[in-house]
Structures are given as structure tokens and as C-alpha cells.
C-alpha positions, 0 to 999 in steps of 0.5 A: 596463577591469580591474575588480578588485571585479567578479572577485572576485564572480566568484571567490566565485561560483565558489567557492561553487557548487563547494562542496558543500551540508553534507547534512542528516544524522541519526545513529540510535542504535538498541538492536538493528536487524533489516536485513531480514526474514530476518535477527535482531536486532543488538546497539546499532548506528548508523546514519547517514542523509544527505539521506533516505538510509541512508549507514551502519549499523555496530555500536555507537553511534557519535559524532555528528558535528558539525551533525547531528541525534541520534535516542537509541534505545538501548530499541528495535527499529529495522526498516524501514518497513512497506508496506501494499499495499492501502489507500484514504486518501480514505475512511473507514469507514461510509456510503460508499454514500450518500455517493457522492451528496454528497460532492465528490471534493475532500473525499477530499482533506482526508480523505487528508490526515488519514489519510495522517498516522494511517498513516505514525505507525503505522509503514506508510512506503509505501502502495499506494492501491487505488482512489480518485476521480480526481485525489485519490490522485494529488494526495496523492502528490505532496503527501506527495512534496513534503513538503507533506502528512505521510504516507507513500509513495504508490503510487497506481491511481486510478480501478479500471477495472470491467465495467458495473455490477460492482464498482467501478461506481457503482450501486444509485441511479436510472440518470440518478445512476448515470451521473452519478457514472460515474468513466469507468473501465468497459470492454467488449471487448479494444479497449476495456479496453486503451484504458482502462489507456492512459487510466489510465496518461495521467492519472498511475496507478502501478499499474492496479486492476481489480475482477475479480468482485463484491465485499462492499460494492457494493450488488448481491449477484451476481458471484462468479465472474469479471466481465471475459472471459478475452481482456479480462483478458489484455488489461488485463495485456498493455497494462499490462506493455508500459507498465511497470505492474503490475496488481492485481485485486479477486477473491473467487470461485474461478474469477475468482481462477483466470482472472486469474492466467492472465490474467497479473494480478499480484496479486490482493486478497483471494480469499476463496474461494480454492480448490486450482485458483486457488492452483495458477493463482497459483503457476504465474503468479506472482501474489501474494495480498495478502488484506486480513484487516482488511478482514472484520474492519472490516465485521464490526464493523458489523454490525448497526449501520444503516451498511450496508444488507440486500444488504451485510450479507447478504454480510458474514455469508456470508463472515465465516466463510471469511474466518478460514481462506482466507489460511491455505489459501492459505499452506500451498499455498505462494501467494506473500503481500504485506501489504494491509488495506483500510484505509478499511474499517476505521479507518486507522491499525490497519493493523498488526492484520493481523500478528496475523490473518495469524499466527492463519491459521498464518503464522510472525512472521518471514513476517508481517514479509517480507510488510510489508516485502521481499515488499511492496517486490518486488510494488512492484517497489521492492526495491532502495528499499525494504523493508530497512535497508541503505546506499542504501536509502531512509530508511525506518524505525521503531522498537518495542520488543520483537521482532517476530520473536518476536512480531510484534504489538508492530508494533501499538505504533510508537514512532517513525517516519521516511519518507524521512529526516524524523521523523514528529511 
């Protein structure tokens, strides 16, 4: 039998679901925007953000239509979120060695959480993080995703794969503590480090770390020049390409710089020894140099302090000098250059005083600003999401006073903060 009550619920149901939900929209009145990196500041402009997206940006402020949200910023400069390509959001500075030892890898969580916040208010909207126990990057990316966890982005490696006992492999306790804390990353031989990008690819890794020579804070004073051989490093680039990820690699020495770009690695993290030969390598390969300057100046300012013990200090105060001048070697040779800062070395949250380290090493304001924002979302290979303020983008944005331009430490001072069309608080 015909019952009309039952086709008018059906009526209205259908209705309902053809109607469109009313988007969550934000419309931004900023005193002047810089688009891009390459462009100069406009007038007062609005832009107009729906469901995390960036809908428009037109000159002149623009009325608010009605149920949206206002945000009135008619004294700053609104640009794009900053993007940090080299960070650890599960540590903090100081005594990482011992505790190592103590700690749960669940703690980095919880410290994550923390610093994940702290970097988002200082203006990074994206983050790539360089090494991490297993799991805690990944949960904290999909936390921060999921609108759990106040933070910015994440682009997570995980775990860094690592020859036996170099840099990135627990050492300097007894060998049964050495071995129990062994994260499962290390590899010898072309087979086996192949299997361990494929390991790390399984088990969620955005981008695959390695650590390519010795570093500063491992508690072992050999290995500048390159840790894996040449056939182990193409074969960690080659299985990572075929699977759509890109590498990045912990280099200090000279040759290990050199054979890792040829190897076809696509970034190279600090390379503090960088010499003619190496850039040339870069170049040619393409391989961009993200030189985490902050990183020299956070272990300096421990020096002396008891937090690290007689091998790192000693390595600490043989670099400290070369680390003031190779990022501009490297600039005036025309490597390519990416903003990274190992923060976790240093407090997070100061991220943005690598701007003015890079401009100290000769670097022009307006290339600073690129490699935080289009040269980063390049290396990411996010350019057409992030890295810019333009219709489709991802909301992304910051505001300051000033112009960084002109001057590109006022990023130092972030006023206000949105990642992925909600305002950090």
C-alpha cells in the first residue's frame, strides 16, 4: 500500500544528500602578500580560504560573506608557510646519548607532541623529519593529519638506514646494549640495503634517510669520508626511485658528498666539508644541499657544558670554524640549496634563525625566503601544494610584519599561523 509519510523521508533524504555542505571558509584581510618568493609584496589584498584550500586572492579587502570566518590583518605581511626539510620532532637538545638507554621510544611521542606545536607557531607549515625511532614520526604524522595533534605537515623517513656502527647506529655502550637498541636499519652489500629501503618503504617512510659518513654526535670520532660503497649507495637511490621515494643523506666529508650525489642521492644534509669536486657532483646530479647551519650553532652553544662527552666536544670544536663559510662556498659555486636546520639539536621553535645564518654565509634575503618556501616544496616534490599562495594551494600561511624581502629575519617573529586552513592558536 502507498504510504505517503514514507516518500516524503525519501523525498527529503534525497534532497538533503544533493545538497552541498556550506564550506568552512576564512577570508583573510592581509595589509600586502608575497605569492611566491619571486614576487614583491602587493597592496591590501583578500584572500579567501574554503575547506583548507586557497579559493582566491584579489586586491583590496573584500567583503565577508555571510558565515564565514574574518581574519583582519591590515598591518602584515601574509606569505606562505615555511617548510623546514631537516628536523627531529621526538628529541630535544642535550643527553640523547644516555638516554638512548632509558627512555621508551613512546616518550618521543609525547615530546613530538610538544614540539610539533612550538614549530608550526613559528611559522614552518611543513616539516620533513630526518630520523626518528620507529612508529613515533609516523604516528605524529598522522596525528597532526588528523587534527589531533597541533602541528604542522609531516614528511616522515623514520628510522636512517646506516652501515654497522656508523652514524645513525647505536653505539658507544657495551655490545649486548649496542644490540638491543639496534633499530634494524643497518645494511651491508647491494641486496641488503636494497631490502632495507623496501623494509622502510613497508612500514610507512616518506622519504628514505641515510647517513652517508660519520657525523658530529655519535659517540665515535672516525668516518668523514663515505660509509656505504658506491655500488650500496646507488642501490639505496635506485630502489627508492623505483618506489617513488626520494633519498636524503647525512654527508660531512668531501668524497662521501661526492660519491652520494653520483650515487643519485637527492639531497644531501649538511656537507660541512664541501669542496669544488663535491659541488661539481651536486650540480651535475641535481642534488640539493640542505646545510642545517642552526644545527653548528646549537652544539656550540653547549659546549663546555657536561651534556656531551670528550669524543663529541672534540668534534664540535673541529668543525666549528668550516661550518661559518661552507654554505656559502657552496652558494657561490651554484649548488642548489633547500632550508633545513636540525632542530632537536637546537631548541625547536627557532627554526627560522637559520635565515639569518644563510644570509651571513652571502645568501641574498629573497633566495633565504625560495629555499623555505618553492625550492623546499620542489625537494618534497610538493610544488603544485605547497610552497606558494595561489588558488589550489593548500592553505598554508603566515603573517609578520615587515618584509622579509627586505629583510628576511623579521620571520624570526611569526605573528599568525594557519596550516591547512585552521589557525594555530
Amino acid at each position: 500500500m502507498f504510504n505517503p509519510l514514507a516518500r516524503l523521508v525519501v523525498t527529503t533524504a534525497l534532497t538533503l544528500a544533493a545538497t552541498p555542505a556550506l564550506a568552512d571558509t576564512t577570508i583573510i584581510h592581509a595589509g600586502s602578500v608575497i605569492t611566491d618568493a619571486s614576487a614583491n609584496p602587493t597592496g591590501p589584498a583578500t584572500i579567501t580560504v574554503e575547506d583548507g584550500r586557497i579559493v582566491s586572492i584579489v586586491d583590496g579587502f573584500q567583503p565577508t560573506p555571510e558565515g564565514a570566518t574574518m581574519v583582519h590583518l591590515p598591518e602584515y605581511t601574509v606569505l606562505p608557510g615555511l617548510i623546514d626539510l631537516h628536523v627531529h620532532l621526538t628529541g630535544d637538545p642535550g643527553g640523547d646519548f644516555w638516554k638512548e638507554t632509558v627512555e621508551p621510544d613512546e616518550w618521543g611521542v609525547v615530546v613530538g607532541a610538544k614540539n610539533a606545536r612550538l614549530t608550526a607557531l613559528a611559522g614552518f607549515t611543513t616539516v620533513r623529519e630526518a630520523g626518528s625511532a620507529q612508529q613515533t614520526a609516523f604516528v605524529l604524522r598522522r596525528g597532526t593529519a588528523d587534527g589531533m595533534i597541533v602541528g604542522p605537515r609531516i614528511v616522515a623517513a623514520g628510522p636512517a638506514l646506516s652501515i654497522i656502527g656508523g652514524h645513525g647506529d647505536t653505539n658507544g655502550f657495551r655490545p649486548e646494549v649496542n644490540e638491543l637498541l639496534d633499530s634494524g636499519f643497518t645494511c651491508t652489500g647491494v641486496v641488503e640495503c636494497a631490502a632495507k629501503v623496501r623494509l622502510a618503504s613497508q612500514n610507512g617512510s616518506d622519504v628514505i634517510k641515510i647517513t652517508a659518513t660519520g657525523g658530529v654526535l655519535s659517540q665515535q670520532g672516525r668516518g668523514l669520508e663515505a660509509h656505504f660503497t658506491p655500488d650500496e649507495m646507488k642501490a639505496i637511490a635506485d630502489t627508492a626511485h623505483s618506489l617513488g621515494l626520494k633519498v636524503m643523506a647525512h654527508a660531512h666529508g668531501a668524497r662521501g658528498i661526492e660519491q652520494a650525489a653520483k650515487a643519485g642521492i637527492d639531497s644531501i644534509e649538511h656537507a660541512t666539508y664541501i669542496d669544488k669536486a663535491a659541488a661539481d657532483a651536486m650540480i651535475a646530479n641535481g642534488t640539493v644541499l640542505v646545510p642545517t647551519l642552526m644545527a653548528f650553532k646549537g652544539v656550540t652553544e653547549r659546549l663546555g657544558k657536561g651534556i656531551y662527552t670528550p669524543v663529541v666536544e672534540e668534534k664540535i670544536e673541529a668543525v666549528a670554524e668550516t661550518a661559518k663559510v661552507f654554505m656559502g662556498k657552496a652558494y657561490k659555486w651554484g649548488v642548489p640549496i633547500a632550508f633545513g636546520t636540525d632542530a632537536g639539536v637546537f631548541d625547536h621553535g627557532r627554526n627560522a634563525e637559520e635565515f639569518g645564518l644563510m644570509v651571513s654565509q652571502g645568501m641574498s634575503n629573497r633566495d633565504a625566503l625560495a629555499s623555505a618556501t618553492t625550492v623546499a616544496a620542489r625537494v618534497l616534490g610538493m610544488e603544485s601544494e605547497i610552497g606558494q599562495l595561489a588558488p589550489g594551494f593548500s592553505a598554508d600561511i603566515i603573517a609578520v610584519k615587515g618584509n622579509p624581502l627586505d629583510d628576511v629575519t623579521v620571520l624570526e617573529d611569526v605573528e599568525w599561523v594557519m596550516v591547512r586552513g585552521k589557525v594555530i592558536e
